[in-house]
Every structure is written in C-alpha cells, then in structure tokens.
BALOBA-1460 file (C-alpha; in Angstrom, 3 decimals):
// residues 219
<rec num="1" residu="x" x="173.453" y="207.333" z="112.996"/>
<rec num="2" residu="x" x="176.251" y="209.269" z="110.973"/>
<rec num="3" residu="x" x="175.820" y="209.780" z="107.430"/>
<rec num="4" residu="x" x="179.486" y="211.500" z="106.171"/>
<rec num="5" residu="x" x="179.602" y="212.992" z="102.367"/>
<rec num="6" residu="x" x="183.385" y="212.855" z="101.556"/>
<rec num="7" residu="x" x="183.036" y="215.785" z="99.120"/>
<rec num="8" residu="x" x="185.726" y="217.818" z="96.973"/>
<rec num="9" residu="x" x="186.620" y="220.329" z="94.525"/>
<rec num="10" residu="x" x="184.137" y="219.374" z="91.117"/>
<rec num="11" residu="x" x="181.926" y="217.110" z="92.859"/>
<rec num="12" residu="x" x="178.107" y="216.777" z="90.902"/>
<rec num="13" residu="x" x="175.813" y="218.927" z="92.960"/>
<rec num="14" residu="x" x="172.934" y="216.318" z="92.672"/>
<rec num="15" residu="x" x="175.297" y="213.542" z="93.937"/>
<rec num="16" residu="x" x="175.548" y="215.206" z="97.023"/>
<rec num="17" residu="x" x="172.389" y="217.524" z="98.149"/>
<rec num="18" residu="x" x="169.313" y="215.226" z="96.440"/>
<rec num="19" residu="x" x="170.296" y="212.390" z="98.844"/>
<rec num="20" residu="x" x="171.566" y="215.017" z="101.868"/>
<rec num="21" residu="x" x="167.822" y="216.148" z="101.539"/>
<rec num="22" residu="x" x="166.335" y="212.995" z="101.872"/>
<rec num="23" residu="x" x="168.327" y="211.868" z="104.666"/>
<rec num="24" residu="x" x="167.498" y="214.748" z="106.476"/>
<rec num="25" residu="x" x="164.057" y="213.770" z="106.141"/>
<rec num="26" residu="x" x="164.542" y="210.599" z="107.685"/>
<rec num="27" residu="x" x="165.404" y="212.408" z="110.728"/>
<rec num="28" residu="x" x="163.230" y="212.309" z="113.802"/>
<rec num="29" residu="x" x="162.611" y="211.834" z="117.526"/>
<rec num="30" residu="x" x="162.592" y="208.002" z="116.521"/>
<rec num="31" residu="x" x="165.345" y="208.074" z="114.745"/>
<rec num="32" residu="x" x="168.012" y="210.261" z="114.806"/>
<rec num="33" residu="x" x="170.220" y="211.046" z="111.898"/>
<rec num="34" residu="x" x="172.912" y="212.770" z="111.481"/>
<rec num="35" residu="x" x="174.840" y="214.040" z="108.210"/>
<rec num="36" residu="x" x="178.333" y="215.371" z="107.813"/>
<rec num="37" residu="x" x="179.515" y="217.129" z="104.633"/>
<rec num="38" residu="x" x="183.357" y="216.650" z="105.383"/>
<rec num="39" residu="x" x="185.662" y="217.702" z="103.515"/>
<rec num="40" residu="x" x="189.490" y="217.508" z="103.122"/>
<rec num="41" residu="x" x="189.811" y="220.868" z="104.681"/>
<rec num="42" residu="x" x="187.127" y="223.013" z="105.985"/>
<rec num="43" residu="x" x="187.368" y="225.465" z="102.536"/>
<rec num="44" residu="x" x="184.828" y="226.586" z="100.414"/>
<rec num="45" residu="x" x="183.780" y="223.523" z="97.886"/>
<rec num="46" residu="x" x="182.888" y="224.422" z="94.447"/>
<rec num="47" residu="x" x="180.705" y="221.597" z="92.822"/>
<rec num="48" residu="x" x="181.121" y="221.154" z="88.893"/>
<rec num="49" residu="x" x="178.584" y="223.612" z="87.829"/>
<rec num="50" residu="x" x="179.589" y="226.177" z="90.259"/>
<rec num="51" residu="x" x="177.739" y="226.214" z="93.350"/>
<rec num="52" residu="x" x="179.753" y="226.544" z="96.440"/>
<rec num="53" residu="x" x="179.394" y="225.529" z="99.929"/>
<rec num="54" residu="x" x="181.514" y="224.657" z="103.210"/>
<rec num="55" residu="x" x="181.953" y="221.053" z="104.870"/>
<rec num="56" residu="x" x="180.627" y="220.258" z="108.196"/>
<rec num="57" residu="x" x="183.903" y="218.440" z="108.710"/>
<rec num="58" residu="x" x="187.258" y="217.982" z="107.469"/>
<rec num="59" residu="x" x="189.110" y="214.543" z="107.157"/>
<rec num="60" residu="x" x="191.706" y="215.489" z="110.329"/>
<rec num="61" residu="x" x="188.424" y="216.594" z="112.453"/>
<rec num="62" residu="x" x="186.969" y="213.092" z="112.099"/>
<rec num="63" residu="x" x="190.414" y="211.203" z="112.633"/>
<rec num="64" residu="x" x="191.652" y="213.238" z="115.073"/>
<rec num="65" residu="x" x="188.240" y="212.805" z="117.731"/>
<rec num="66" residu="x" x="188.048" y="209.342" z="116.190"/>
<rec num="67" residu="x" x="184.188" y="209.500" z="114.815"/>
<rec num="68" residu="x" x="183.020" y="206.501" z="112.890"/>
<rec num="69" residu="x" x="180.810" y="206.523" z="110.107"/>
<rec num="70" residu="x" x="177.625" y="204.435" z="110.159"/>
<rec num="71" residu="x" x="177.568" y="205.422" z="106.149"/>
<rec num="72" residu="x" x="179.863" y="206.788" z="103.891"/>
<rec num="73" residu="x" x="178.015" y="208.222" z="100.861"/>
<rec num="74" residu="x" x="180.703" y="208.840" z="98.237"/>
<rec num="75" residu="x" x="179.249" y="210.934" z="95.004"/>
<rec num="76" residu="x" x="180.438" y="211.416" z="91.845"/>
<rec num="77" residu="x" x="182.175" y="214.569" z="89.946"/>
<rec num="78" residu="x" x="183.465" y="216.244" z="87.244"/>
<rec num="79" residu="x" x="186.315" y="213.847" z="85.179"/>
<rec num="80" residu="x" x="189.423" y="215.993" z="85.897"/>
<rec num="81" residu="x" x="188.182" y="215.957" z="89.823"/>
<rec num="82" residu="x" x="187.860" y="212.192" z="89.868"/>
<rec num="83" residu="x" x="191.699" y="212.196" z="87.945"/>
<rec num="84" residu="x" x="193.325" y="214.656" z="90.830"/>
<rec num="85" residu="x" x="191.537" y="212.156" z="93.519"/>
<rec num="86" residu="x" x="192.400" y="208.793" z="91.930"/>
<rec num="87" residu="x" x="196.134" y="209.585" z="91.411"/>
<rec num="88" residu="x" x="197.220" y="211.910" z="94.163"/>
<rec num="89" residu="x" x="199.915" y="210.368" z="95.535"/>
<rec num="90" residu="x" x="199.098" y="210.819" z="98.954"/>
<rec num="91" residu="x" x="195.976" y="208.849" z="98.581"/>
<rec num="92" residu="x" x="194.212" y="211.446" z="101.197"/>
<rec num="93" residu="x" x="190.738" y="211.021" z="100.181"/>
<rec num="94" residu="x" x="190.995" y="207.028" z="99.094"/>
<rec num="95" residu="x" x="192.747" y="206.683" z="102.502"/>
<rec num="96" residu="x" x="190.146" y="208.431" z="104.666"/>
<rec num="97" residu="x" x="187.612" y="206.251" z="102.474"/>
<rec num="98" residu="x" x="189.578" y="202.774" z="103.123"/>
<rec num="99" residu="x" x="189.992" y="203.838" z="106.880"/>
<rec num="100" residu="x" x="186.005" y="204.796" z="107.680"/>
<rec num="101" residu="x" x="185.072" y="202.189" z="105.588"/>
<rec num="102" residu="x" x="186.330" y="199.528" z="107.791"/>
<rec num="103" residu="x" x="183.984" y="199.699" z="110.623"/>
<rec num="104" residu="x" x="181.069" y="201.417" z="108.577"/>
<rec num="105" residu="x" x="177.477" y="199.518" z="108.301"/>
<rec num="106" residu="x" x="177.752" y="200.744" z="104.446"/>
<rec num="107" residu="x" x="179.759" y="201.869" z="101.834"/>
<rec num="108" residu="x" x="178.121" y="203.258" z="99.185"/>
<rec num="109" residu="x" x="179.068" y="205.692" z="95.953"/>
<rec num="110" residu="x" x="176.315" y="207.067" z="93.653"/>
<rec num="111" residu="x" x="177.277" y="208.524" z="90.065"/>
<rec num="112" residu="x" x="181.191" y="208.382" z="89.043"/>
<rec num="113" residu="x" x="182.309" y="207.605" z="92.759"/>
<rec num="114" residu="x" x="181.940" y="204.097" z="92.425"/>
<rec num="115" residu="x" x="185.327" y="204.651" z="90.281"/>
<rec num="116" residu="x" x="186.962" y="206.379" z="94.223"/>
<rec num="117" residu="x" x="185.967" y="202.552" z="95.871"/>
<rec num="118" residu="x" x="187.030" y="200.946" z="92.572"/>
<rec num="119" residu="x" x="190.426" y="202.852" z="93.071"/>
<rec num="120" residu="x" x="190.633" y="202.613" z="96.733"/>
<rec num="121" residu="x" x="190.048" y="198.753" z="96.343"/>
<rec num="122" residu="x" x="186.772" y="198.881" z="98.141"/>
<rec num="123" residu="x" x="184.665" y="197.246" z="95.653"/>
<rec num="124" residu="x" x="187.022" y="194.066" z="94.609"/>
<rec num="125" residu="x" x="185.183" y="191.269" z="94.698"/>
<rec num="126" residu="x" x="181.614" y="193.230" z="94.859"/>
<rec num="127" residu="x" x="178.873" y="193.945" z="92.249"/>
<rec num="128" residu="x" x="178.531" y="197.543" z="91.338"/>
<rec num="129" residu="x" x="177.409" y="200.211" z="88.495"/>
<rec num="130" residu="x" x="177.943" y="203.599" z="87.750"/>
<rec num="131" residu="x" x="176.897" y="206.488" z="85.567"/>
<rec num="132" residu="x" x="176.100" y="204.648" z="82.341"/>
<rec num="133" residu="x" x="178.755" y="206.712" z="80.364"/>
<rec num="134" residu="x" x="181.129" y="205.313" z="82.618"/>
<rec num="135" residu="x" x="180.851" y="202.019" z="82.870"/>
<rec num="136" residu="x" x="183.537" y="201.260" z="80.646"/>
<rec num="137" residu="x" x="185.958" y="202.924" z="83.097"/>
<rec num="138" residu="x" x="184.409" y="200.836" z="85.889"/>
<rec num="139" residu="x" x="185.655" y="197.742" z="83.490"/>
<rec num="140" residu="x" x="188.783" y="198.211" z="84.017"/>
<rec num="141" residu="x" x="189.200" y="197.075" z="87.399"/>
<rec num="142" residu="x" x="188.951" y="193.282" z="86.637"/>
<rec num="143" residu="x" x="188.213" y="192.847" z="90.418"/>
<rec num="144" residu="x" x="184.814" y="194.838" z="90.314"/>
<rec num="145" residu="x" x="181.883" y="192.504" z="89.119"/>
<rec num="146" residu="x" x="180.192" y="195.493" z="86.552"/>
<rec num="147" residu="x" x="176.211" y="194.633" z="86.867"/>
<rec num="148" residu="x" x="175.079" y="193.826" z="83.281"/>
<rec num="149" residu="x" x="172.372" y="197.420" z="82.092"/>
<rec num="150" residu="x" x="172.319" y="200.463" z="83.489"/>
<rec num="151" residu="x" x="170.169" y="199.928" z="86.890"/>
<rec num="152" residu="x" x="168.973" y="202.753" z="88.687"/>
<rec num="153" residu="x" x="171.430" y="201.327" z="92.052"/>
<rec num="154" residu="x" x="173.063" y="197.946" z="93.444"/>
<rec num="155" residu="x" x="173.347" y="196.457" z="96.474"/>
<rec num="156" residu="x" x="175.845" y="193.727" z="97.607"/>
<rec num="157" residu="x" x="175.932" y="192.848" z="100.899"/>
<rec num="158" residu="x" x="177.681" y="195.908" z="102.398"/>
<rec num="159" residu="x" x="178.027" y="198.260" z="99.467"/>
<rec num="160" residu="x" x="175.772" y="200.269" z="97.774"/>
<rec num="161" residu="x" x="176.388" y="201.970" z="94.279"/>
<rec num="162" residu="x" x="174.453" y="203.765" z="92.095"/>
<rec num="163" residu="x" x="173.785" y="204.691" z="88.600"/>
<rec num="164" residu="x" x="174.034" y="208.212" z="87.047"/>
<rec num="165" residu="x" x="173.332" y="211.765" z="89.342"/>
<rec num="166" residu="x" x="169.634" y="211.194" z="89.515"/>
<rec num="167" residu="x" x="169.492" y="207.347" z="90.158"/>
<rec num="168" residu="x" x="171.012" y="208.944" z="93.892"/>
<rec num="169" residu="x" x="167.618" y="209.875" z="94.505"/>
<rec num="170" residu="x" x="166.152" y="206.017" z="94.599"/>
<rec num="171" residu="x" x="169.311" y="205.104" z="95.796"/>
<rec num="172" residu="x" x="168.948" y="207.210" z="99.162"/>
<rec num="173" residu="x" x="165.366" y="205.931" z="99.635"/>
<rec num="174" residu="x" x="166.604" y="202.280" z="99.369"/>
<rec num="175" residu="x" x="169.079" y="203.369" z="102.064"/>
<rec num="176" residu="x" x="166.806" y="204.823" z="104.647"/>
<rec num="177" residu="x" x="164.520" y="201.943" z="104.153"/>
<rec num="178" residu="x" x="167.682" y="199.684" z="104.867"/>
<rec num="179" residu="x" x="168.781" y="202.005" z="108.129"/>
<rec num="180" residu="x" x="164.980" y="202.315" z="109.259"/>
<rec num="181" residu="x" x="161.751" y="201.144" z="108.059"/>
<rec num="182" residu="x" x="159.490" y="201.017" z="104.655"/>
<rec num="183" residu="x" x="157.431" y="203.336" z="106.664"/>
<rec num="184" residu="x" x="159.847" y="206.136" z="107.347"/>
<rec num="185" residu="x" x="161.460" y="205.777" z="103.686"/>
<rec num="186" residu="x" x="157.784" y="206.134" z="102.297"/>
<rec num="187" residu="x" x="157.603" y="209.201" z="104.713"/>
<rec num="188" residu="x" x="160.534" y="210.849" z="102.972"/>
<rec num="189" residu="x" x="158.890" y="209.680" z="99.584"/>
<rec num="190" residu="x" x="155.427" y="211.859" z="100.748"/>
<rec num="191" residu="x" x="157.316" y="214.738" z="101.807"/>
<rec num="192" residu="x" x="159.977" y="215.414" z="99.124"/>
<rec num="193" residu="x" x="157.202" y="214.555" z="96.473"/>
<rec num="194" residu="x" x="159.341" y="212.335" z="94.903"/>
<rec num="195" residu="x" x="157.178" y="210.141" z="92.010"/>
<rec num="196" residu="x" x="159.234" y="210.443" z="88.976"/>
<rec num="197" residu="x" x="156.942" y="211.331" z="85.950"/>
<rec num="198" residu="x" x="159.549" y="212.699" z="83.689"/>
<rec num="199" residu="x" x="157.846" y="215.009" z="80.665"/>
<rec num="200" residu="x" x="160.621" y="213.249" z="78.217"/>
<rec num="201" residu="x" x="161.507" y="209.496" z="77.511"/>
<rec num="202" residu="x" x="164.737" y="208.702" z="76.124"/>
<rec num="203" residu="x" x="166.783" y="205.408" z="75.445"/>
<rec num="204" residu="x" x="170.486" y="205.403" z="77.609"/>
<rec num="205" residu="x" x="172.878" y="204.091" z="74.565"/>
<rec num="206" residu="x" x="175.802" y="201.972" z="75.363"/>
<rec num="207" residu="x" x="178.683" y="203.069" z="76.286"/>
<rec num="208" residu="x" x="181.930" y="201.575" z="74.734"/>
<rec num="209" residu="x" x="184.913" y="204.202" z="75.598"/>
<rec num="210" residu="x" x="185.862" y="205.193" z="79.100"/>
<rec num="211" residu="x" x="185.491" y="209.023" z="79.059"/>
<rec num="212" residu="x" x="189.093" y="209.705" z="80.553"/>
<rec num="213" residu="x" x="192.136" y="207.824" z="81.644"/>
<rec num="214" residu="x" x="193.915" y="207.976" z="85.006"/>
<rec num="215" residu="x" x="196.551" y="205.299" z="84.463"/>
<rec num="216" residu="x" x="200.013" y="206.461" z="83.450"/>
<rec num="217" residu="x" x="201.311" y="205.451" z="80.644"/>
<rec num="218" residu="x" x="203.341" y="203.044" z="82.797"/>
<rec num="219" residu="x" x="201.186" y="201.556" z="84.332"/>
C-alpha cells in the first residue's frame, strides 16, 4: 500500500506530517504501508511557516518507473502557493494529480487542497469541504457539491476531503480504518495519544469572501 504526499513550495506543515505520522503508525508486519513525500523535483521544500524538508520522490521518478498510488493525500498551503499551482500553465502538479488519480483506491485533499482536485476537475460531481475560511472559494466550482457546516472530513465514494489543518488528523484515522481495520486505526489512536481535549472552545464564523482569486480577469 502506497500512500504519496504531492507536496510543494508553502504547503501547511500540519497538512502533511500529522497524517504522515499516523500512517506510519499503521504500518506493520500485517500490513504494510508505505508513504512517499514526492515532490515536483527532489529540492528542498519549505512549508508556509518555514520548516524545510526533502521529498522521497519527485513527479518524473514515479512516472518514469510507472508506480501507482493506492492514495494520494493532497494537503493544503499557503494562498499564493495554491495561486502558482492552480494557474501554472503547464498544469504539472494538477496533471500528475489527474494521472495517479485514475487508478488510485482514493483521492483525498485535507485543508485548502480540496481547491488542487476542485481545479484539476477531480471533485466534479462529488461532495467535499475545506478549511472553513475557504469554503467560499470551493463555491465557485459549480460542479463541486460544497457539504453544508464546517465538518471535521467527507467522504464520497472514492474521495476524501477534509476540513481545516487539524481536521487531517481525524481525517487520516478514518482512512486507515477504511485501508485496514477499526482495530489497527484505534491502534494508531493509543499510540499517537490522540483524544482531542482542547484547553479553549471557540465558535468557527461563516465565511462569506473567498480569501484570494486565481481566475484572470478573463476568465
């Protein structure tokens, strides 16, 4: 089983190493697991906040010794990255999405991502959320079906999208439970301590303005 993170310049560190942990967890003699930070090149990443690291992968490694992912996991990132990834002309990281996603088990974005499957066309005629500050953004593909509230994830048959950074935690769970067993995804659960008792309580508001615009004025 092949878990790939497609990940990029400004991607949300959260988006991509909470759920990285936990499927790491879910590895064993039973069942073996396998994930792949990949990354357009091989470079250095810098996430939003700083933090750098180096893909596994790159998108020519996978294409070129034609490795299919059983997962893509596609996370979220900082506005302007999401801008430089939705409008590139070359379409090199929706394209290597579109491609794996073809023979993949699931498809699934947590955070701001679910806008990268909106944009690649990967979520038309699915129900999906994302971060709850941008789900006026995901509105604006009239082919999405936008879940009504701000739920923690959705799933819809073969896609998987979740709700804001953290949400990627529960979403991950769900996923291992989904690839394996209740008993291995409560496993993960024991032994990354993971029982939310947050020390603050807040109220998300609702969000009425997309954040930022990727459309051209001609569009």
């Amino acid at each position: 089983m092949i878990i790939g993170i497609p990940v990029y310049q400004g991607v949300d560190l959260l988006d991509v190493m909470g759920p990285y942990e936990m499927f790491k967890w879910a590895n064993s003699s039973d069942f073996a697991i396998e994930v792949w930070l990949i990354g357009e090149t091989l470079r250095r990443v810098t996430t939003r906040d700083g933090v750098t690291f180096l893909p596994h992968k790159s998108f020519n490694q996978i294409e070129r010794s034609d490795a299919q992912l059983d997962v893509i996991w596609v996370p979220g990132g900082d506005p302007a990255a999401l801008k430089r990834l939705m409008t590139d002309e070359r379409r090199r990281y929706l394209n290597f999405l579109v491609a794996q996603s073809r023979e993949a088990q699931i498809t699934a974005s947590v955070c701001e991502g679910a806008l990268l499957l909106a944009q690649a066309g990967l979520l038309d005629g699915y129900r999906a959320t994302t971060h709850w500050a941008f789900i006026p953004c995901l509105k604006q593909f009239p082919e999405v079906c936008v879940v009504p509230g701000t739920p923690r994830f959705v799933i819809d048959r073969d896609r998987m999208t979740g709700g804001g950074i953290s949400s990627g935690l529960d979403e991950a769970l769900a996923l291992i439970e989904i690839l394996t067993s209740t008993e291995v995804a409560q496993s993960v659960q024991q032994n990354t301590q993971y029982y939310p008792d947050p020390p603050v309580h807040s109220v998300l508001p609702d969000a009425t303005d997309c954040p930022f615009s990727w459309q051209s004025c001609c569009d």
